[in-house]
Structures are given as structure tokens and as C-alpha cells.
N, C-alpha and C positions, 0 to 999 in steps of 0.2 A: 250690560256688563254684570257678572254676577258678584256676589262680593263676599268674604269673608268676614265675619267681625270675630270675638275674643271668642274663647271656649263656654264663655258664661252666658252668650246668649245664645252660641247655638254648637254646645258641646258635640265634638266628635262627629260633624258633619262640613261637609264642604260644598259649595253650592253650584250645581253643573248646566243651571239656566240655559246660560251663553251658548252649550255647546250646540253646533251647526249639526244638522242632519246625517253629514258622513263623522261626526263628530259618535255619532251613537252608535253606527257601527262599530264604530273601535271597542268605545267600551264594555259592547257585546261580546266583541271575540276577543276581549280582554278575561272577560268574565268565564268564559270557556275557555279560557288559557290558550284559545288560539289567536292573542291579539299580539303585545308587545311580549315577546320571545326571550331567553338567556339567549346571548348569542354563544350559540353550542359549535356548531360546525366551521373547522378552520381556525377555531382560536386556539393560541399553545398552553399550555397546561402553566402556572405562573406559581404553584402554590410555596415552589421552592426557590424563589427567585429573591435576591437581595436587590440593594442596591451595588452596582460595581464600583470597583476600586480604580477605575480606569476610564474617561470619560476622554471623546472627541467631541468639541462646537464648533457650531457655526452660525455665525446671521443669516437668517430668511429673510429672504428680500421684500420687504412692502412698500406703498407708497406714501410719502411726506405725510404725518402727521404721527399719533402714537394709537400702539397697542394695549388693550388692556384684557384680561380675565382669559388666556389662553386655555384649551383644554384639546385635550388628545383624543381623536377616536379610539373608540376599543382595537383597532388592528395598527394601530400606532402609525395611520399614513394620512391625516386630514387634522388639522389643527382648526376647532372654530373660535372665534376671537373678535373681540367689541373695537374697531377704528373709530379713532375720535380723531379725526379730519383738521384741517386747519382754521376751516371757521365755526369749531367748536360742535360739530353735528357727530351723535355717536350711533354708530351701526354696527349690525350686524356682520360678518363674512366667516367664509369657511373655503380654507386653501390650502394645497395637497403639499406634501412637505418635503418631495423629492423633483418640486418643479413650479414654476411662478404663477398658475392657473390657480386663479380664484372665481367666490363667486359671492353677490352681495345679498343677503337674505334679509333684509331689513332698510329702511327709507324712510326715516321719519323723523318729527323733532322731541320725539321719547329720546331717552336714555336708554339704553336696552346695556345689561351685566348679566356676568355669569353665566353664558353658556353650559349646558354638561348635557354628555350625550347618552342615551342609552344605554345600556348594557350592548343590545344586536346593533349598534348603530346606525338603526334607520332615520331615530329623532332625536334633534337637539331640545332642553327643555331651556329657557331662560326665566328672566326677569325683566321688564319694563317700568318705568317710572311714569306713571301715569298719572302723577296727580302729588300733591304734598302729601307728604308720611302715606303712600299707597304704592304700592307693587302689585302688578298683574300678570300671572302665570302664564307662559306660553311654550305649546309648542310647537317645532317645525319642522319638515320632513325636507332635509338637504337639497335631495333629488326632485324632491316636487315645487319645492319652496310652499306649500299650503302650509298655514299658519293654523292653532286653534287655540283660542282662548280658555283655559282651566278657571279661573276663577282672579279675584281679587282680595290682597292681602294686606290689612294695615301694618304700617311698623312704627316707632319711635320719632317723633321730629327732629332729632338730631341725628337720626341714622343719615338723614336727606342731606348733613352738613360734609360726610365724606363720601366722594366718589368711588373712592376703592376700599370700601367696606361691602364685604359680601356677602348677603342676606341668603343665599344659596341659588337653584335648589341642589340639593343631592340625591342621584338615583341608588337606590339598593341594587344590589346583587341582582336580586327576582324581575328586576324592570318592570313595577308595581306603585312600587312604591317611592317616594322621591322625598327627599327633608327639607326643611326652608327655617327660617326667623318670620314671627311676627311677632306682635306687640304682645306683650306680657300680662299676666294678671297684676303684676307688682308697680306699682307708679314710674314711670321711665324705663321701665325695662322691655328686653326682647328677648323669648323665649323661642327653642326649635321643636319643631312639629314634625310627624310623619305624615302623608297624604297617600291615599290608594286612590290611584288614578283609576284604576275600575269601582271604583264601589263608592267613592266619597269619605268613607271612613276619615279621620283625623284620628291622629295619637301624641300628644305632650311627652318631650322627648329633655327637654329638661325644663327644671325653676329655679330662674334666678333671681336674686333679691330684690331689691329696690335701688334702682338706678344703674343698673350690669345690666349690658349687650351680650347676649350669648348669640354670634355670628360664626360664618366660617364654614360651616358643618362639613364632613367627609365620612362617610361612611365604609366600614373596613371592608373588604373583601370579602370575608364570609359571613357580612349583616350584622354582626352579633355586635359589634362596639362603634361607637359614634366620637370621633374627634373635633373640637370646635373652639374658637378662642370664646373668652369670657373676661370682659374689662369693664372699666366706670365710664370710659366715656371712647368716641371714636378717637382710634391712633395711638392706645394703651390697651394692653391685653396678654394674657396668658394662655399657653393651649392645656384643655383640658379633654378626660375619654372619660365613657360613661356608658355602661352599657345598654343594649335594645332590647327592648319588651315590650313588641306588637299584641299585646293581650289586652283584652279590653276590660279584663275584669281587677288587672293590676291593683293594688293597695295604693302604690305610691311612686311617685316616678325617680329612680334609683339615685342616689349619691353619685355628683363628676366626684372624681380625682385631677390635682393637678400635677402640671408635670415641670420637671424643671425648665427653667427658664435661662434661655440666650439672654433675652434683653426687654426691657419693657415693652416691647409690642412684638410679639410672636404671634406669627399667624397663618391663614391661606394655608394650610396643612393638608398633604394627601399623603395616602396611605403605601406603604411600599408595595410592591407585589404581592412580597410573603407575608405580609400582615405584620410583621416583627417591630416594623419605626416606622415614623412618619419622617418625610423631608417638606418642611416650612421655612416659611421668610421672615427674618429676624432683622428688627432695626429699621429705619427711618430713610423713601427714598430722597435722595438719589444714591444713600447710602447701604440699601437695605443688602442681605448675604441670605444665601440658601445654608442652611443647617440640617441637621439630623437628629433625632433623639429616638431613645427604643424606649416604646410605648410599656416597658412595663416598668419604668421610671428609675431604672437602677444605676444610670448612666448620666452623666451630664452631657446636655447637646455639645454637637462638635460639625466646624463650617464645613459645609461641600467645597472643598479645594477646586474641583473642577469648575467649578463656576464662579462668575466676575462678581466685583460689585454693580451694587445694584439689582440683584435678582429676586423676582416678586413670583408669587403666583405660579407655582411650578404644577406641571403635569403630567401623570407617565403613561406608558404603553410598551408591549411587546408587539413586534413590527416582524412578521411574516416575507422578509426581502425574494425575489427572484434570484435564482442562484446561490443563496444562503439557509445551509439544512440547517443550523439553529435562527432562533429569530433575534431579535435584537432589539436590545433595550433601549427605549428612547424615554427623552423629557425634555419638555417644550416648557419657559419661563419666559416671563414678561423681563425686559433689564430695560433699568435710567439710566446705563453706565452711560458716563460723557455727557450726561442732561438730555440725551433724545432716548427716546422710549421705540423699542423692536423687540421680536422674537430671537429668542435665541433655542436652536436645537440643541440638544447634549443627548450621545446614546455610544454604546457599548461598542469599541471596533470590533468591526465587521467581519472579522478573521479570530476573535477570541468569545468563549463561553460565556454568555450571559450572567 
């Protein structure tokens, strides 16, 4: 297994040992820019897309126990998501969101969080808990189920005290590049990193002080700005942005800003379509609400009406439907509402403009 340690001993490098044979082909035609792709063809144009005003849900039906860490494929019709089973085993799956077919991508007594797909959605990248205070990057190819091991990442011993604290990864734009937490240069802390999944690179993407989590990470749509909570300990936290600078010759790694605050644990932040606000989960489950706020902080957050108590972990996509010449906005959320834990869909009716 290969391993990461801090910046300090092995600055801006990531260690690609582990990868398996057809593991290096990728990297190859990644490096030729014929590996992992933007997914170009078929995707609807998103740049002008809010959120709506106008929101239809529904429960997706899964079975007995809870969901956690939902995410959306880029064409808004596969949600993958971590089951944590009734005798406490958490796995992988990925199931299509207009019909009960699933399938299970993971089987093991890891912890696996955080799913996030691709850009072209051929591969899910996640996280594994492999060990105390250690997370092991992987990823997986839906359709294949092949698995590849990226490397291993320390983080915080108290990161390992909350389960739904999410150390990432997040994929850029480029499907290159992917952001994560690891353990910090500063005593108890966790800083977020960029990763080139072709090259190994590593880039420090913030510093935070001494005893702040910087989790969460979402990276905006057009790469340029990184949103992520930033708190003293897990289950307290603010979201804050900050922008990216993949240069390696950088001075210094830029100043967060924060942003106003719902409530003392704002978090799980993703980026609207149009880049304008982020929708996060504000508050304490099985109390927790999906909120809003516009990322250039001039506004104070304001709840998503359309959705229940209890909403964690929100997702979105534009959904390409048969029979509908506009697409349709969709977002997948984890909810406690009622004390049991499922997916819930929420997306744009199917008869009105995005």
C-alpha cells in the first residue's frame, strides 16, 4: 500500500507504488489527455442554471438500514452512496434513480465514504478507512466494478471520532485533478490538498491553524474557487471559499473568506450549477435543513423550503430525460427525517424550465 505522509517529508509528491499494471495505463493516457476525459458529448450546457424555485420529492426506495454520503452522476441518473446495513457493515452501491436496480461495489469490513464521480462518469473516486487516523484513495469503474488503489492519506485522530465528517475527495472540472483533507502541518489540524491523478503532483490548497478541520471540500465548476467547512473540532464549523492556484511556484496559499452562517455546523457544501451559491446542510441530525447562500457573501443564508427536516449531504445534476427537450434539475440528499436515514430526490418539474 503506498502511503502518503505530511508535505514535509515528501513535498508535492504522491506515491503511485500500489498502482496495478492496467493501473499505468491510465496514467499514460491520462498524461496524453486521452485518459480520464471532460465529459463533453451529451452534457447540457449548466453555466446559466440556478437553483429553482420549484422543487418535486420523492423517497427512493432502499433496503433496511441507512444511507449516507449520496452523490449524483454528471448526467443526473445514478446516485452512488455508502449503506450502512443493520449490522453496522458500510458499503459501497450505485443505483439508478428512475428504478430500484442497484448494484454493490464494495464488501468489506472498511468503512468506505464519500463517493464522487467523475466529471465523464466512468469512475467513482472515494475514501476507505483503513486503519486509525488513515484513509486510502480509491477508485472504481461502476461498469467494471475494478477497483485501484491511489495511495494512502493520514488525517487527524479525532477526524476517526465522526462518521459523517467528510474528508473528500473532490474532482475538478479537468478530471485530473481531485481534493481531499489530510493531516496538517499545524498540531491537530487538517489541511485540503490538490492531487493529479496523472502526474502525482500534490498542491496545499489551504492552512489552517492549530486544532481546525478544514473538511468538506467542493470544488466550483469552473476550478477556480474551493468551498469547504473549517471548524475546532468535528460537528462545529463554518463554510468557507478560497481560491485555486494549481502553480507550483505560488508564494503562499491564498486567504479563505468566510461566509455567513445558518448555524454552528454548516457544512457538506456543493456548488450550484451557475457557480453563484452553494446549497449545504445546516444544524444538527436528525434536525439538520438544506440551506442556501451566495458565495459572494452578501446575503445571509436562507432554508431550501423544498426540502424536509433532516437533510444532509445534498447533490445535484442536470438529467438529460427521454421525451423532455429541456433537462431537468435534479438533487439527491441524505434525510434522518423520522429517525431513519434514506435518499430523497428533489428536481425541477418536468414540464417547467430548469
Amino acid at each position: 500500500m503506498s502511503e502518503l505522509q505530511s508535505s514535509r517529508s515528501t513535498p508535492g509528491r504522491f506515491q503511485l507504488a500500489s498502482i496495478p499494471a492496467y493501473g499505468w495505463v491510465i496514467v499514460a493516457m491520462s498524461i496524453l489527455g486521452l485518459g480520464i476525459l471532460p465529459w463533453i458529448i451529451g452534457k447540457p450546457h449548466v453555466t446559466a442554471v440556478a437553483i429553482p424555485s420549484t422543487l418535486e420529492t420523492r423517497t427512493l426506495p432502499t433496503d433496511p438500514g441507512v444511507e449516507h454520503f449520496p452523490a449524483l452522476s454528471p448526467d443526473g441518473r445514478q446516485v452512488a452512496y455508502v449503506w450502512e446495513n443493520e449490522s453496522g457493515q458500510f458499503d459501497l452501491y450505485v443505483r439508478t434513480v428512475d428504478a430500484e436496480h442497484h448494484i454493490q461495489l464494495t464488501d468489506s469490513a472498511e468503512i468506505e465514504e464519500s463517493p464522487a464521480w467523475a466529471p465523464d462518469g466512468r469512475v467513482i473516486a472515494y475514501f476507505a478507512r483503513t486503519g486509525p487516523g488513515l484513509r486510502t484513495l480509491r477508485l472504481v469503474e461502476p461498469k467494471s466494478g475494478r477497483h485501484r488503489d491511489r495511495g494512502t492519506v493520514e488525517v487527524p485522530s479525532q477526524v476517526d471520532l465522526d462518521r459523517g465528517l467528510s474528508t473528500g475527495p473532490a474532482w475538478f472540472p479537468d478530471g485530473e485533478w481531485v481534493a481531499f483533507g489530510r493531516k496538517g502541518s499545524e498540531p491537530d489540524s487538517m489541511e485540503l490538498v490538490a492531487l493529479s491523478l496523472a502526474r502525482g503532483d500534490m498542491v496545499r490548497l489551504t492552512r489552517p491553524p492549530t486544532g481546525t478541520l478544514d473538511h468538506a471540500p467542493a470544488v466550483s465548476p469552473d476550478g477556480k474557487s474551493l468551498a469547504f467547512t473549517r471548524g475546532m473540532s468535528p460537528g462545529v464549523g463554518g463554510l468557507h471559499i478560497t481560491s485555486i492556484d494549481l502553480s507550483r511556484s505560488r508564494p503562499a496559499v491564498p486567504e479563505a473568506r468566510q461566509l455567513p452562517a445558518a448555524t454552528t455546523h454548516d457544512t457538506d457544501a456543493t456548488w450550484s450549477l451557475d457557480g453563484r451559491s452553494l446549497l449545504f446542510s445546516a444544524g444538527y441530525s436528525p434536525d439538520s435543513r438544506l440551506w442556501t447562500v451566495a458565495v459572494d457573501g452578501t446575503k445571509e443564508p436562507a432554508p431550501l423550503s423544498a426540502a424536509g427536516a433532516g437533510g444532509s449531504s445534498p447533490s445535484l445534476a442536470l438529467a438529460l430525460l427521454p421525451d423532455h427537450e429541456a433537462p431537468v434539475w435534479r438533487m439527491v440528499y441524505a434525510s434522518s427525517e423520522g429517525g431513519a436515514g434514506g435518499l430523497v430526490l428533489a428536481e425541477s418539474p418536468v414540464n417547467a424550465e430548469p
